[in-house]
TIPAMI-47881 format. One record per residue: x, y, z of N, C-alpha, C in turn; residue in three letters. Coordinates in Angstrom, 1 decimal. Atoms other than C-alpha are relative to their C-alpha. Example, Ala and Ser with C-alpha at 12.3 -4.5 7.8 and 13.67 -1.06 7.14 Angstrom:
2
[node [0.9 -1.2 0.0] [12.3 -4.5 7.8] [0.9 1.2 0.0] "ala"]
[node [-0.9 -1.1 0.0] [13.7 -1.1 7.1] [-0.8 1.1 0.8] "ser"]
END
This chain:
76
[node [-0.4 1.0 -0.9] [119.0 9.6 -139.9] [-1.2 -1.0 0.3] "unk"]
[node [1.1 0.0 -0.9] [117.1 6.8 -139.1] [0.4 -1.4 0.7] "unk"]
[node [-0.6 0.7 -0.7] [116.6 4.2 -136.8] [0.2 -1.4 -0.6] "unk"]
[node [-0.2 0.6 0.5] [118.0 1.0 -137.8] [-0.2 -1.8 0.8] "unk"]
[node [-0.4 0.9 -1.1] [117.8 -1.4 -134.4] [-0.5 0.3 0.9] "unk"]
[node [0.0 0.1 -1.2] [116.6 -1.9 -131.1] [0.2 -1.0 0.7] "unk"]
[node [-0.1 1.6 -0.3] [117.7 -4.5 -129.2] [0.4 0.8 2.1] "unk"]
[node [0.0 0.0 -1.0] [117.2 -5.0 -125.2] [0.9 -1.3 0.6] "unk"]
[node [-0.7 0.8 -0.6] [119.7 -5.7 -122.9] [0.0 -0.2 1.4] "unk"]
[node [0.5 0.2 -1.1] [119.1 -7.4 -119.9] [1.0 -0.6 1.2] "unk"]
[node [-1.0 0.5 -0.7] [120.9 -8.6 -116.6] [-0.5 -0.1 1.2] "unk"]
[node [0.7 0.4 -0.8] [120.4 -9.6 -113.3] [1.0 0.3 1.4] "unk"]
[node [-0.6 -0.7 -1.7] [121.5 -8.0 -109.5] [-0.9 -0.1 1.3] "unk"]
[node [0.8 0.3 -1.3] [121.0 -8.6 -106.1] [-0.7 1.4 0.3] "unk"]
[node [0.9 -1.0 -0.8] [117.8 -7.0 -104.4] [-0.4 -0.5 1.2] "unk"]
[node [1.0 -0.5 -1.3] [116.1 -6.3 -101.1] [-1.0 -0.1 0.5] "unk"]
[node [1.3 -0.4 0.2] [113.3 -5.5 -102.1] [-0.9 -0.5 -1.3] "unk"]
[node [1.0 0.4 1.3] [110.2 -6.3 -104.2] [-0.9 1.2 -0.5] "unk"]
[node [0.9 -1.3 0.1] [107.6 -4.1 -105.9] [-1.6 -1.2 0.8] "unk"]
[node [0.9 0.3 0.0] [104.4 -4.5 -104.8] [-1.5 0.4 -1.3] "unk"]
[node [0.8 -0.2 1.0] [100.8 -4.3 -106.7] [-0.2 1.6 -0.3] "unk"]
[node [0.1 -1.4 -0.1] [100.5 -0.8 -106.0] [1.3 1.2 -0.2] "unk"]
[node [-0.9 -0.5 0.6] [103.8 -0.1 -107.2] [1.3 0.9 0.7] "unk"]
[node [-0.6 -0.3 -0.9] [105.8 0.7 -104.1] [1.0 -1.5 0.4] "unk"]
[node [-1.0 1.2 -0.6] [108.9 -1.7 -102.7] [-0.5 -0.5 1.5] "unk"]
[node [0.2 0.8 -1.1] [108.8 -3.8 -99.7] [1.5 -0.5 0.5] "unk"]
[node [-1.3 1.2 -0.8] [111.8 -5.4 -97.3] [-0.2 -1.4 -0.5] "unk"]
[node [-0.2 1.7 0.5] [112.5 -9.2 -98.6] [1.5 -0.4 0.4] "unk"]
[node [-1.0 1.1 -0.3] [115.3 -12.0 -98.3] [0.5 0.7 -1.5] "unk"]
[node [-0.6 -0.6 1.5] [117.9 -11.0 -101.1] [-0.5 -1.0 -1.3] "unk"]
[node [0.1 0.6 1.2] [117.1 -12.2 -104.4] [0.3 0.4 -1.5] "unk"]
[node [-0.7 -0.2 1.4] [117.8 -12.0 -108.1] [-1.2 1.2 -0.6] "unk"]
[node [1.4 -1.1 0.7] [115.8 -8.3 -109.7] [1.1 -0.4 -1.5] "unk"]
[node [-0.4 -0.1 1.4] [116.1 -8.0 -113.5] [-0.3 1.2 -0.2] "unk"]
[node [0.6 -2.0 0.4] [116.6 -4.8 -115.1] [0.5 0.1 -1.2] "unk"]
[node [-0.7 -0.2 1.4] [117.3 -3.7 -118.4] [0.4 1.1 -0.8] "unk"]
[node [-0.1 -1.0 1.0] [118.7 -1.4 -121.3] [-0.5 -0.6 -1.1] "unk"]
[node [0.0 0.3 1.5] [117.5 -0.7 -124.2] [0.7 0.8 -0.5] "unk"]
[node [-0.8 -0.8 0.6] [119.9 0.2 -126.7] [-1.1 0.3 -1.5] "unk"]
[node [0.6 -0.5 1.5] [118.8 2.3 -130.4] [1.1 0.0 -0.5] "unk"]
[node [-0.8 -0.1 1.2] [120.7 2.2 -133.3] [-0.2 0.7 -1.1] "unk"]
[node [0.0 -0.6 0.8] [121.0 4.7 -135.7] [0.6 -0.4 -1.6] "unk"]
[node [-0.7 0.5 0.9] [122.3 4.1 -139.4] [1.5 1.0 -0.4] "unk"]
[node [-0.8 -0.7 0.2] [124.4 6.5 -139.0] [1.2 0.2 1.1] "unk"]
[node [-0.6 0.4 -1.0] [126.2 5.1 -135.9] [-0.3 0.7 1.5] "unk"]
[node [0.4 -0.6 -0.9] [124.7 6.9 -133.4] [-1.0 -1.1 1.4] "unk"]
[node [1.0 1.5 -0.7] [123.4 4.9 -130.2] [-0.4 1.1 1.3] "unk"]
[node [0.8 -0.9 -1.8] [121.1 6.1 -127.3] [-0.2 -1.2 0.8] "unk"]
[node [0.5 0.9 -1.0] [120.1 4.1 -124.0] [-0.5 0.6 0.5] "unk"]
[node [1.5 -0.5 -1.1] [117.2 4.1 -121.7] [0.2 -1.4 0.8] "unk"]
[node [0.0 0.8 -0.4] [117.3 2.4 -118.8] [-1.7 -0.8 0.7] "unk"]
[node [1.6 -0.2 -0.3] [113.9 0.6 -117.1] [-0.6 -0.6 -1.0] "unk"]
[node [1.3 0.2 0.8] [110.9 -0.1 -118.2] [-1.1 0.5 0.4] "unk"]
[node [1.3 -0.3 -0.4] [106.9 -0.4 -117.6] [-0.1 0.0 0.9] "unk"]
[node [0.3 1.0 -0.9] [107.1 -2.3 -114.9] [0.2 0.7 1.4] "unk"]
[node [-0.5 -0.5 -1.0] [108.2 0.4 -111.9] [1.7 -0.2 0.0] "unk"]
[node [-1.0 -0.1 0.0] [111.0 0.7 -111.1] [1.0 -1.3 0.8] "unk"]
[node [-0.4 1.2 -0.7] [111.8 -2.8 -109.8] [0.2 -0.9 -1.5] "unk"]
[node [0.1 0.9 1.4] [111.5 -4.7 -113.3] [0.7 0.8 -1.2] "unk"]
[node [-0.2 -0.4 1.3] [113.0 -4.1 -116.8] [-0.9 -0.4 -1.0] "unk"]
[node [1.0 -0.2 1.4] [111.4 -3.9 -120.3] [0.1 -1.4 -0.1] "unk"]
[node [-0.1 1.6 0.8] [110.5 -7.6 -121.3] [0.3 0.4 -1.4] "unk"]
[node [-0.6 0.1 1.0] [112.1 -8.8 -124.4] [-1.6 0.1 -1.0] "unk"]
[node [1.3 -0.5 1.3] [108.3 -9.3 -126.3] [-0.3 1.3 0.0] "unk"]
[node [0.3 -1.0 0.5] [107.6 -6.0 -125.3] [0.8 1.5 -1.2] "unk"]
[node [-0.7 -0.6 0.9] [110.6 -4.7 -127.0] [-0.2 -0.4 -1.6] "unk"]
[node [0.3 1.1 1.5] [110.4 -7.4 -130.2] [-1.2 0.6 -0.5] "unk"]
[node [1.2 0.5 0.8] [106.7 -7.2 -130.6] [-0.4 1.5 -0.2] "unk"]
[node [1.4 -1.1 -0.4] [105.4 -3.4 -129.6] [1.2 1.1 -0.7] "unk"]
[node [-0.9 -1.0 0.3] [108.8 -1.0 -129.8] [0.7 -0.1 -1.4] "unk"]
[node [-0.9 0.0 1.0] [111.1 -2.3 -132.3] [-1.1 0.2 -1.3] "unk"]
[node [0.5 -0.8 1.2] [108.2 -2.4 -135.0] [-0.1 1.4 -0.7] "unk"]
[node [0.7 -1.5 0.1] [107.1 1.2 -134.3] [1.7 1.1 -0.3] "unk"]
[node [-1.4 -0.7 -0.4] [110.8 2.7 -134.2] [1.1 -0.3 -1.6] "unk"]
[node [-1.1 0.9 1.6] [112.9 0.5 -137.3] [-0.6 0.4 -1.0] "unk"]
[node [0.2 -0.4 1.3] [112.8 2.2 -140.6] [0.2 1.5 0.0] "unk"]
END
């Protein structure tokens, strides 16, 4: 089996809250959080998700870090 794809899917929901630097939330005015999946692709049809990212639990995986850092290390 191997992997043949990764591709991050991203979207956007109301929050409350923000992270801070220290990586804890805060009270705020509602606004737009982004969060994401990433989906795997197997060649043999098999698919995994992970949701999240680096970023705490307030943020999702950015697209370069998927593109530039994951998808290389993972595809093939």
């Amino acid at each position: 089996m191997k992997i043949i794809d990764v591709e991050l899917i991203q979207f956007r929901l109301p929050v409350f809250s923000h992270g801070t630097k220290w990586g804890y939330g805060t009270d705020c005015e509602q606004q737009d959080g982004v969060q994401s999946i990433t989906k795997i692709v197997t060649d043999e049809g098999v698919e995994g998700y992970a949701s999240g990212g680096v970023h705490s639990y307030f943020y999702g995986a950015k697209s370069e870090e998927i593109e530039g850092l994951v998808k290389p290390l993972l595809v093939g």
